[in-house]
C-alpha positions in Angstrom: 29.4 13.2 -17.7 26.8 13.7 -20.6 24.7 17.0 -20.9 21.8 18.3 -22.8 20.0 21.2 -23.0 16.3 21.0 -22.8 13.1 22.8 -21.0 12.2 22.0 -17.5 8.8 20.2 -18.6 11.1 17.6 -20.6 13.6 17.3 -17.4 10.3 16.8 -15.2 9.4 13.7 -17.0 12.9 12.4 -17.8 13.7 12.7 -14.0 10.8 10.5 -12.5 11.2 8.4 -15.6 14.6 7.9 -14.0 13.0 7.3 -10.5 11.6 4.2 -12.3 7.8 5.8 -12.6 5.6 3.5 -15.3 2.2 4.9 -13.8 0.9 8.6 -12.9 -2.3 9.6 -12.7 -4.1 12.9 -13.2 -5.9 15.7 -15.0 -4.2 18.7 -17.0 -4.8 22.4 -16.7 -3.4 25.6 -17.1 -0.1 26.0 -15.3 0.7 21.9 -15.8 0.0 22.0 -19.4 3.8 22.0 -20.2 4.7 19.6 -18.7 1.8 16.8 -20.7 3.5 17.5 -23.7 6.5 15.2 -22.7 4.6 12.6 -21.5 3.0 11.9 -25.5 7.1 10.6 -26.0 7.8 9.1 -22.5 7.5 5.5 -21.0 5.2 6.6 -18.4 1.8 5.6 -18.5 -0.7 8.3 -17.7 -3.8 7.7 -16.2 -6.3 10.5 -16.8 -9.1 11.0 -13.9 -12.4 13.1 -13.8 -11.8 15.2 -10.6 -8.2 15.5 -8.5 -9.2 13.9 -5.7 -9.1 10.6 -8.1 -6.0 10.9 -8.8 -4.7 11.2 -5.7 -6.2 8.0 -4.2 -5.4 6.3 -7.4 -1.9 6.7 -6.4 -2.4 5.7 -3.3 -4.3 2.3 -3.9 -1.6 1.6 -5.8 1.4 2.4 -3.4 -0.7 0.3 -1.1 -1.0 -2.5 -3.7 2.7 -2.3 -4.9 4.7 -0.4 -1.8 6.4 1.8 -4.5 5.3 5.1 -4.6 1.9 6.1 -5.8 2.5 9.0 -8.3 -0.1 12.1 -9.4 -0.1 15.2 -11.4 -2.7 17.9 -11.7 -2.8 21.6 -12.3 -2.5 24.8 -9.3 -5.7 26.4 -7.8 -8.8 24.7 -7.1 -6.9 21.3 -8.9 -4.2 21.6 -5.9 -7.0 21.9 -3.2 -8.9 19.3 -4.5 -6.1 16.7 -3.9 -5.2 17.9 -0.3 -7.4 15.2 1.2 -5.5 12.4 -0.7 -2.3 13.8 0.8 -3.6 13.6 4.1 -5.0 10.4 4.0 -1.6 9.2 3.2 0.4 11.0 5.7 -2.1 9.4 8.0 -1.5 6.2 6.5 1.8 6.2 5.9 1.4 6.1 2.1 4.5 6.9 0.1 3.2 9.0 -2.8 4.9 12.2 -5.0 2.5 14.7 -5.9 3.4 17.4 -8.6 1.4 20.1 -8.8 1.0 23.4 -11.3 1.9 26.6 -10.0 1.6 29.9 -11.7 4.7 31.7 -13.3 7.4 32.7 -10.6 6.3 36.3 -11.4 2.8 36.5 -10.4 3.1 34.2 -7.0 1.5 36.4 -4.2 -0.4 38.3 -6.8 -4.0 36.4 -6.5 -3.5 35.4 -9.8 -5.8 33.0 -11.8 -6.0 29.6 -10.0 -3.6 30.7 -7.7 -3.4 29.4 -4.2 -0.8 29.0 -1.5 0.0 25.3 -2.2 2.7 25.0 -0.2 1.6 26.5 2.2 -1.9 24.5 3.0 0.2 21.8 2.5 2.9 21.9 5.1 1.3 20.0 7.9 -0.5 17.4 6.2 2.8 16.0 3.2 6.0 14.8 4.9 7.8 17.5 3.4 7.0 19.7 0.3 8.9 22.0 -2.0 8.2 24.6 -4.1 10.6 24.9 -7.4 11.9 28.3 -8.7 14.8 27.1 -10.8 14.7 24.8 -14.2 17.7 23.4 -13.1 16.8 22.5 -9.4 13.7 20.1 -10.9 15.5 16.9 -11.3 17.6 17.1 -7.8 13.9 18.0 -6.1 12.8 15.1 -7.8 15.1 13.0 -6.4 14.8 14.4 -2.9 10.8 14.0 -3.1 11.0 10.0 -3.5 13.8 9.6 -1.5 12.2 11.3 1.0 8.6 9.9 0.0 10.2 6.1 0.2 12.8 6.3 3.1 12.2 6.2 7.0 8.7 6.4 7.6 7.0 6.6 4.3 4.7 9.2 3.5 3.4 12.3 0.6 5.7 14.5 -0.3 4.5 17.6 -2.9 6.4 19.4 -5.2 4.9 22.5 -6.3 5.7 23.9 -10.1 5.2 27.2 -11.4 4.7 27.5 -15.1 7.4 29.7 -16.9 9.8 26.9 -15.6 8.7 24.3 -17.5 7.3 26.1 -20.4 9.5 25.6 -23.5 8.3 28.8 -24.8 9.8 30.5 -21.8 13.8 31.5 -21.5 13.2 30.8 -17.9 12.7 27.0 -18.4 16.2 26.4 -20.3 18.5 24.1 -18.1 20.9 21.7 -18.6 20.4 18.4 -17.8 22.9 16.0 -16.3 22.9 12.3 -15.7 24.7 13.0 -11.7 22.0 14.8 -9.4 22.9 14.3 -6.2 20.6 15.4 -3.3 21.5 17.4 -0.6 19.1 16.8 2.5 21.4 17.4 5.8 18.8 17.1 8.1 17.4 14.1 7.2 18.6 11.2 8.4 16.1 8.2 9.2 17.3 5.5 11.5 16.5 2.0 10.2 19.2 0.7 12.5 18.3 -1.0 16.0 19.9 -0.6 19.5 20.9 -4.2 20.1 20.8 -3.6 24.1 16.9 -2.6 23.4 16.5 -5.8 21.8 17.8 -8.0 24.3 15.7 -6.1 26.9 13.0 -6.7 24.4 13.6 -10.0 24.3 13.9 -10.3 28.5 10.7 -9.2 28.9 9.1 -11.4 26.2 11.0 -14.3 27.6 9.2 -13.5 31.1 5.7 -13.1 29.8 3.0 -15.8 30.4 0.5 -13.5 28.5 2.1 -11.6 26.1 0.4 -10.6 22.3 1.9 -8.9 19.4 0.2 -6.1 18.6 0.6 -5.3 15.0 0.3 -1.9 12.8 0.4 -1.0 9.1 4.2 -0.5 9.7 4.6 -3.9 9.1 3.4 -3.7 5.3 5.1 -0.6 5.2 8.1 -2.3 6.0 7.8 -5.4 4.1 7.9 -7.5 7.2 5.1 -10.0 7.1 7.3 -13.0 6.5 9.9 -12.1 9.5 6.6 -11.3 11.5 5.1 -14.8 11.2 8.7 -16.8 11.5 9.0 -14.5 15.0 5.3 -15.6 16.2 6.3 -18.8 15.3 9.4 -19.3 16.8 7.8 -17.7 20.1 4.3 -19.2 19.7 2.8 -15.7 20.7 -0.5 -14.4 19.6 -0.9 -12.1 17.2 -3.4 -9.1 16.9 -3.8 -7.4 13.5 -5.2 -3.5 13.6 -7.6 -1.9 10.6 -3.8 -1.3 8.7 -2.8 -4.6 9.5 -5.3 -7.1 7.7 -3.1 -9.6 5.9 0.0 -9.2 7.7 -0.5 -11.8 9.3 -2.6 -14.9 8.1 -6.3 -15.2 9.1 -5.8 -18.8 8.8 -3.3 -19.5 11.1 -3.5 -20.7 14.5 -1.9 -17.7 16.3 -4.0 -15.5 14.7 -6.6 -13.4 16.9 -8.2 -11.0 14.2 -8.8 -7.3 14.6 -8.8 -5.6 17.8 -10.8 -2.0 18.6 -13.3 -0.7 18.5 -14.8 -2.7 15.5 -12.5 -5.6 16.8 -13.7 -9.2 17.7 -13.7 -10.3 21.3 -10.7 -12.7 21.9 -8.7 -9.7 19.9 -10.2 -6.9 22.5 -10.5 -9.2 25.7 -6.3 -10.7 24.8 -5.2 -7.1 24.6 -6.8 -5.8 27.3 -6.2 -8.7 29.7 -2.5 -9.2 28.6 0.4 -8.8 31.0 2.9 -7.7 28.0 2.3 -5.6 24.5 4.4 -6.3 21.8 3.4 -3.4 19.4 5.1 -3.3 16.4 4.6 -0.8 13.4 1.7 0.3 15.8 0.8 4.0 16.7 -2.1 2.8 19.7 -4.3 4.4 17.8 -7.5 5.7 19.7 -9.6 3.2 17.7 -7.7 0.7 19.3 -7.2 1.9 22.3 -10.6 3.6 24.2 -10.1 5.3 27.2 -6.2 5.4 27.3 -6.4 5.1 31.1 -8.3 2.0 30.7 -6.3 0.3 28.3 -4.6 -2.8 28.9 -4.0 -1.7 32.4 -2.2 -4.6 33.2 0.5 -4.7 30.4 4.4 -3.7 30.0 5.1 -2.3 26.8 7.6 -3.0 24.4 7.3 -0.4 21.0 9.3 -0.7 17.8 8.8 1.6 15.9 10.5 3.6 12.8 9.4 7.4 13.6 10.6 9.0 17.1 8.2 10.8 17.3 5.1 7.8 17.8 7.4 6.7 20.7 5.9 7.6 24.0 3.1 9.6 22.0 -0.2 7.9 23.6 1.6 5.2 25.7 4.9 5.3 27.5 6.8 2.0 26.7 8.9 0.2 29.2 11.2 -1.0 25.7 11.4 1.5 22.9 13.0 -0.2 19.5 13.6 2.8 17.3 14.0 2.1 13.6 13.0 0.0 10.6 10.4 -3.0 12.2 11.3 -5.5 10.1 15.4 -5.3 11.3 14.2 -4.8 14.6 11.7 -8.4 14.1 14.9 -10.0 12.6 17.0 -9.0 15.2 14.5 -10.8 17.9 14.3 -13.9 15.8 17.9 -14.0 16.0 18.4 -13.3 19.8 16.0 -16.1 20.8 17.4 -18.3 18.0 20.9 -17.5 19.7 19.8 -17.4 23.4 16.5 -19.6 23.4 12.7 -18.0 24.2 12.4 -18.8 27.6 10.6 -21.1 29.6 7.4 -18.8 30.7 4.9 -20.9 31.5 1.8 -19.9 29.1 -0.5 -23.0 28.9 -3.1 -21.2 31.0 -2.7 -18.5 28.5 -3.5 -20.2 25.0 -6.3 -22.1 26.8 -8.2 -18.9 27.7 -7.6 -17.4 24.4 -8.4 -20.7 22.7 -11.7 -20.5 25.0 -12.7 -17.4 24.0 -12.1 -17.9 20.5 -15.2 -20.9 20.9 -17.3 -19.2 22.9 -17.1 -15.6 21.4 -17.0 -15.9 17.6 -17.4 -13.0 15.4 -21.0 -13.8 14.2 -24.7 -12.0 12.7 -27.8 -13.6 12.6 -27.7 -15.9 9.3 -29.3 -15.3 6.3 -32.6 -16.8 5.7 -33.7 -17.1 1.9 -36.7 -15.3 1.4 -35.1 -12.3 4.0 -33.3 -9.2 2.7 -29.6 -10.2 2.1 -27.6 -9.5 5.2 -24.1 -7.4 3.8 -22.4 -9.5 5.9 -23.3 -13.1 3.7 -22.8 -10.7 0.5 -18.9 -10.3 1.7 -18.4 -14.1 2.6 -20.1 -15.0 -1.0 -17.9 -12.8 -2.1 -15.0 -14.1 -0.5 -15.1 -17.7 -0.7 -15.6 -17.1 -4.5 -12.6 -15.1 -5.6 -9.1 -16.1 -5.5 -7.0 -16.0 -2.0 -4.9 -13.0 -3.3 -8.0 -10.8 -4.8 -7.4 -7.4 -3.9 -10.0 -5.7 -2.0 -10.2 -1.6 -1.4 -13.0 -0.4 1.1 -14.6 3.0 1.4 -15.4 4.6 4.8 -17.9 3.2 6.9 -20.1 0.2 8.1 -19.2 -1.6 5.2 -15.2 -0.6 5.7 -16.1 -2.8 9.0 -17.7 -5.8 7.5 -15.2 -6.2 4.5 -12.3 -6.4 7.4 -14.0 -8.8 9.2 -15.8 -11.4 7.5 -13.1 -11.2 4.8 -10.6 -13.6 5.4 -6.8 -11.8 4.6 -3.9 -14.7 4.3 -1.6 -12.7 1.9 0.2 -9.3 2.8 -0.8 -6.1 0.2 -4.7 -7.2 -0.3 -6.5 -4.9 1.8 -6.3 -1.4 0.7 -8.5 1.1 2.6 -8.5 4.5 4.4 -7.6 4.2 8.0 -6.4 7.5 10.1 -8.2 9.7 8.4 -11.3 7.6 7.2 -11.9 9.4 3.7 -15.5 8.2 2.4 -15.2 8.3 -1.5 -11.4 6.4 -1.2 -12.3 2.7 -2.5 -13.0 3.5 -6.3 -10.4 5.2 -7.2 -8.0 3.4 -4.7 -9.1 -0.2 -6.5 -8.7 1.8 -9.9 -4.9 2.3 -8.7 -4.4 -1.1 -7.6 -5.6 -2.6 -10.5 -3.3 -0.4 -12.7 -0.6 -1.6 -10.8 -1.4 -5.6 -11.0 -4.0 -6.1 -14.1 -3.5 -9.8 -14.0 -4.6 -10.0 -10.5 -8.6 -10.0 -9.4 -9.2 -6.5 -7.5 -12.8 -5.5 -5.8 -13.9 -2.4 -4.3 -16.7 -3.3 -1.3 -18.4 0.2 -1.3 -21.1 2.1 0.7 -23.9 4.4 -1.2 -22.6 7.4 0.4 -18.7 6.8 -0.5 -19.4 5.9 -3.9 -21.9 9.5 -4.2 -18.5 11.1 -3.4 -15.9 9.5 -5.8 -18.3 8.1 -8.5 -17.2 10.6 -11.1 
């Protein structure tokens, strides 16, 4: 086993070198400084932003755009703070992302020292876990444990917090020896990506006797990588599918079993099919109160079957009659083969497609249309834009009216094109979320549909 002895900056870059890291994004200061030195010698691209929060939906556009983890780097203080609503836009979204943050030296923590804050601390409830490192020689194990816990089970932010003297070659503290086998040590996590195959057949019962069911589809999907075992399931079942806010391009706009966006910005057939159905397929869904409404007027009418990676979403806002816990896109699988194996039932659903079918025609999602001479209506601007850029253009979306339009009147028929902030609607996200994307596919064409406000915010 080779060893080397070297300062905890150098083993902070070697390790997320080794976590296969080609892009971070951030801004140096103070307690960081270290650590920038590295980076002039290392593979890793670094990406360098005019306020935190930048850099912190930078990573995220492009985790969004690539599903590998977003990564960025800034100093302690005011620089941590500033990219604490970054972090819980991705825990809200499901974002994976590793955030690495200054600290000051081990020996004034708890002193009020200069650009000294509680990091961990005001972090807790909004990263999926975060750690703050004391020892040179625990950096590349926490490294390890922050993407494996950023990338695995429900994905998500995970922060690791740095204090100074440990990776400051000028300090004895930072000496460690590095070693090519870290293994981590995380006992009490254990995500389930497995599925209980007596949940999927009673799954698959209840789809078999539905005459109106719908699959209602979550950003879980694209977090799982699932949109091709999604569409050969609707297929094979010729059920309708719904795609939520996080969902756009999961499932294609083009195709015939596709009912566009429910909610509360949804179109009608979307709204009227969910609400009207007799069975709710939700999958990588959280029924979101955007979706929802009143909960004890929602879909009133409907069983519910809900697979879904993270216990704790189960029964949260809706009680299903079929819980699926772990990874969607095994649990998909496992459906396609159960009514491969045993057939999809003989439901009786005619009555069904014609009503959707109907409401489709008479219900379109529609605005007045543009009249030349008129002031431009934003929703022509978004179709012009659309129908002429190429089917896989990228599109990120701040917060707001416009959010609303780009989702509609945009038509999404590939997976990982429509980046945008959902749970926690962060005005100021698209700019530096299209920045990130971009960085992550420079080939590929990538817009950001903005608002006057949101781009105020983020325009730094």
């Amino acid at each position: 086993m080779a060893t080397e002895e070297m300062d905890g900056g150098r083993a902070l870059i070697r390790a997320l070198e080794n976590e296969g890291v080609e892009v971070m994004f951030g801004l140096p200061g103070g307690a960081i400084l270290p650590v920038y030195d590295p980076i002039i010698d290392s593979s890793i691209r670094h990406i360098l932003v005019r306020h935190e929060q930048g850099a912190g939906h930078m990573a995220e556009g492009y985790a969004h755009a690539t599903g590998r983890p977003g990564v960025a780097m800034v100093t302690s203080g005011p620089a941590a703070t500033n990219i604490v609503t970054p972090l819980c836009d991705a825990y809200m979204d499901s974002v994976p992302m590793v955030v690495i943050t200054g600290q000051v030296p081990t020996g004034a923590i708890g002193t009020d020292a200069f650009q000294e804050c509680d990091t961990t601390g005001i972090t807790q409830s909004i990263t999926k876990h975060n750690f703050l490192v004391t020892e040179a020689q625990d950096i590349p194990r926490t490294i390890k444990e922050a993407f494996h816990i950023a990338t695995t089970g429900r994905p998500g932010p995970v922060l690791v917090d740095i204090p100074k003297d440990i990776v400051d070659p000028g300090n004895p503290r930072s000496a460690m020896t590095w070693t090519d086998d870290v293994t981590i040590d995380l006992p009490g996590y254990n995500p389930q990506t497995e599925v209980d195959p007596e949940a999927i057949r009673a799954a698959a019962e209840l789809i078999r006797a539905s005459e109106r069911p719908v699959l209602y589809v979550g950003g879980g999907i694209l977090k799982a990588r699932a949109a091709d075992a999604l569409r050969e399931l609707a297929e094979l079942t010729g059920i309708s599918v719904v795609t939520t806010l996080m969902a756009r391009g999961a499932f294609p706009d083009s195709h015939d079993l596709c009912l566009g966006m429910p909610g509360m910005h949804g179109n009608f057939t979307a709204v009227t099919a969910m609400q009207e159905s007799d069975l709710l397929i939700a999958l990588g869904a959280r029924f979101d109160d955007r979706v929802t409404g009143r909960l004890d007027g929602f879909a009133p009418d409907a069983k519910i079957i809900h697979a879904e990676i993270d216990p704790a979403e189960i029964g949260k806002v809706r009680l299903p009659d079929v819980a699926i816990q772990g990874d969607v896109r095994v649990a998909i699988e496992a459906l396609v083969a159960e009514f491969t194996a045993n057939g999809t039932g003989d439901a009786d659903r005619e009555a069904w497609r014609s009503k959707l079918s109907g409401w489709q025609e008479r219900f379109p999602l529609a605005y007045e249309p543009w009249v030349s001479g008129d002031p431009l209506k934003p929703q022509y601007v978004i179709e012009c834009l659309r129908d002429g850029t190429p089917d896989d253009t990228i599109v990120a979306s701040g917060v707001g009216q416009h959010q609303m339009w780009a989702s509609q009147y945009w038509k999404f028929d590939h997976p990982y094109t429509w980046i945008n902030s959902g749970g926690l609607g962060t005005m100021g996200f698209s700019i530096p979320a299209a920045i990130g994307a971009k960085v992550a596919f420079p080939d590929r064409m990538v817009w950001a549909v903005d608002g006057d406000g949101c781009f105020q915010m983020t325009a730094q």
